[in-house]
N, C-alpha and C positions, 0 to 999 in steps of 0.2 A: 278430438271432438268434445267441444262443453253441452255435457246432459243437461238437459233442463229438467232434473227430477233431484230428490235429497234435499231438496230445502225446501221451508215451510212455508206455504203460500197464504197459509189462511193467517187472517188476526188474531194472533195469538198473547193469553191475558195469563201471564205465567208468574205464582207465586213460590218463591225460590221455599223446601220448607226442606224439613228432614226427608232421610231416604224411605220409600214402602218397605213394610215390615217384613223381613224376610217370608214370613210363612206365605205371607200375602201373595208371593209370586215363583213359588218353588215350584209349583208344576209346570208353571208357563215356563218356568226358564229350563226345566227336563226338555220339554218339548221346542222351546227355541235351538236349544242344543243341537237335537236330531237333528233340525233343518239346516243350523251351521254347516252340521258334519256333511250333510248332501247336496252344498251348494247351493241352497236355496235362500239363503241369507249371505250377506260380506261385503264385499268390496268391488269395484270396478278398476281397473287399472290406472284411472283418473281420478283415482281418492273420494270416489262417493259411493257411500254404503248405501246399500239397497235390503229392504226385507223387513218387516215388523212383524210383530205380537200382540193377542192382547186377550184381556179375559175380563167376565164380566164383576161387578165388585158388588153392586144392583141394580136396582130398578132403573137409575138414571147415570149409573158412574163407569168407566169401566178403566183399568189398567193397561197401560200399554209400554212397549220396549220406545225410550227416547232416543229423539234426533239425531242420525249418524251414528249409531250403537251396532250396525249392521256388519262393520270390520273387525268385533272386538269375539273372539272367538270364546270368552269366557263371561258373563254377566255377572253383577251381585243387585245388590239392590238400591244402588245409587244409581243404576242405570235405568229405571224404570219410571214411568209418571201416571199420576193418578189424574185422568179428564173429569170433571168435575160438572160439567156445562158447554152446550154447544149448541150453533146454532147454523145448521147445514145452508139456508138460504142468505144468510149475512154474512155466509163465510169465517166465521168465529169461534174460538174455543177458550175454554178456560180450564187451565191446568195446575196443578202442583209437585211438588218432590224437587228431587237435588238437578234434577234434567229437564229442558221441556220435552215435551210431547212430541212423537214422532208427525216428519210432514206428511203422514199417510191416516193422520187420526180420523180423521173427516167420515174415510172412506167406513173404514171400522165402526164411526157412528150411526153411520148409515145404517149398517146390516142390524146393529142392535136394536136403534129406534122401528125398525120396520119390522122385525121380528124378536119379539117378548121372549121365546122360548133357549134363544141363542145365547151359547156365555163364552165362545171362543173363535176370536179370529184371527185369522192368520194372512201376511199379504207377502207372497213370496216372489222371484223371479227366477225364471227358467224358460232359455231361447229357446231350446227345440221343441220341449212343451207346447209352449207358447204358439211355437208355428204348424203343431198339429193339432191343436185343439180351437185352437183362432175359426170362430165361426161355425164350428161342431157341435161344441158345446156353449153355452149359454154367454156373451158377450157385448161387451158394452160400444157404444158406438163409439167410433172413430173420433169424431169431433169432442172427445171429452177426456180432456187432458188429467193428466195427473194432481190431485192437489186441490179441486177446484170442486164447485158446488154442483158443474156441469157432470164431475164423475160422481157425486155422490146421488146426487138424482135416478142418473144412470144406475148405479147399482141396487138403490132399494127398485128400480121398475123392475130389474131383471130379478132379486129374492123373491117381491111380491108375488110375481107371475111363474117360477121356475116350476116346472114339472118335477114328480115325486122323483123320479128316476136320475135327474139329473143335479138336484137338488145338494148344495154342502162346496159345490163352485161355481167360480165364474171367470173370466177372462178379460184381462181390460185393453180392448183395439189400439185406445190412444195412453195406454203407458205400455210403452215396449217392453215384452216379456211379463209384465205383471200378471200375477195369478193370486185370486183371491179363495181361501177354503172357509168354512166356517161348519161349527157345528154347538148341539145343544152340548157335548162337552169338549177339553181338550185332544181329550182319544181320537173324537170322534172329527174334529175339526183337520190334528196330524192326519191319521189315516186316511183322511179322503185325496192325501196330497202324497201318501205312500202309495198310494193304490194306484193313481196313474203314473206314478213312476216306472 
């Protein structure tokens, strides 16, 4: 079966530069780790990595794990890219570092532009998750495929709106298995994705 997910949908304005400073991305890549080790990141038997990262850099930038990085069980810092610019309704981003941007950035811009307070997000995959929480907790509509400005929509209606209790995930209907965490820090964004494991 060819997925229709792993690749980068959106216009992507990608400046080839050096790699992000190591310190830049040592916690994310602790935490990218963990979710290697639990399956929540990797590979599909069909050679497409599934699973991103990403932490905030500021007000408008944030760091994320690059394109297809999701099979490689070890990160350094060539595998990371700094977004720079985006533009969730034209479908656009604009990136740097030795990688482009993961095809899940959009989604991650999403949660940041809609919420100031946020500096970590995480987009992982897990079927069974997946198919018990699908509709339980807080989920995006069906019709809003992966990659696209329809899921980014989709996601800040459901941050803006989420209840305190339910708040730090969400579920994406039309990307299978996707699960998206997020929190004001990386502890806090892992752990919401430990917790209902």
């Amino acid at each position: 079966m060819l997925r229709d997910e792993g690749y980068i949908k959106y216009n992507c304005l990608w400046t080839e530069t050096a790699a992000i400073k190591v310190a830049e991305v040592s916690g994310l890549n602790v935490w990218r780790k963990k979710l290697f080790q639990q399956g929540l990141l990797g590979v599909y038997p069909d050679g497409i990595s599934f699973g991103n990262v990403s932490v905030r850099k500021d007000e408008k930038q944030f760091i994320i794990t690059a394109s297809q990085t999701g099979k490689l069980a070890v990160l350094n810092e060539n595998h990371f890219s700094l977004v720079t610019d985006f533009d969730l309704k034209g479908n656009n981003l604009t990136c740097s570092g030795a990688m482009r941007a993961s095809s899940e950035s959009l989604s991650h811009a999403a949660v940041y532009t809609t919420l100031p307070n946020i500096n970590a997000v995480f987009h992982v995959h897990h079927a069974a998750l997946w198919q018990q929480y699908l509709h339980k907790l807080p989920t995006t509509d069906v019709q809003a495929a992966y990659g696209t400005p329809e899921m980014a929509f989709e996601i800040q209606r459901i941050v803006k709106n989420q209840e305190e209790k339910h708040a730090g995930i969400l579920f994406m209907a039309g990307h299978e298995e996707g699960i998206i965490s997020y929190g004001e820090t990386l502890d806090m964004a892992g752990n919401m994705l430990l917790k209902i494991l």
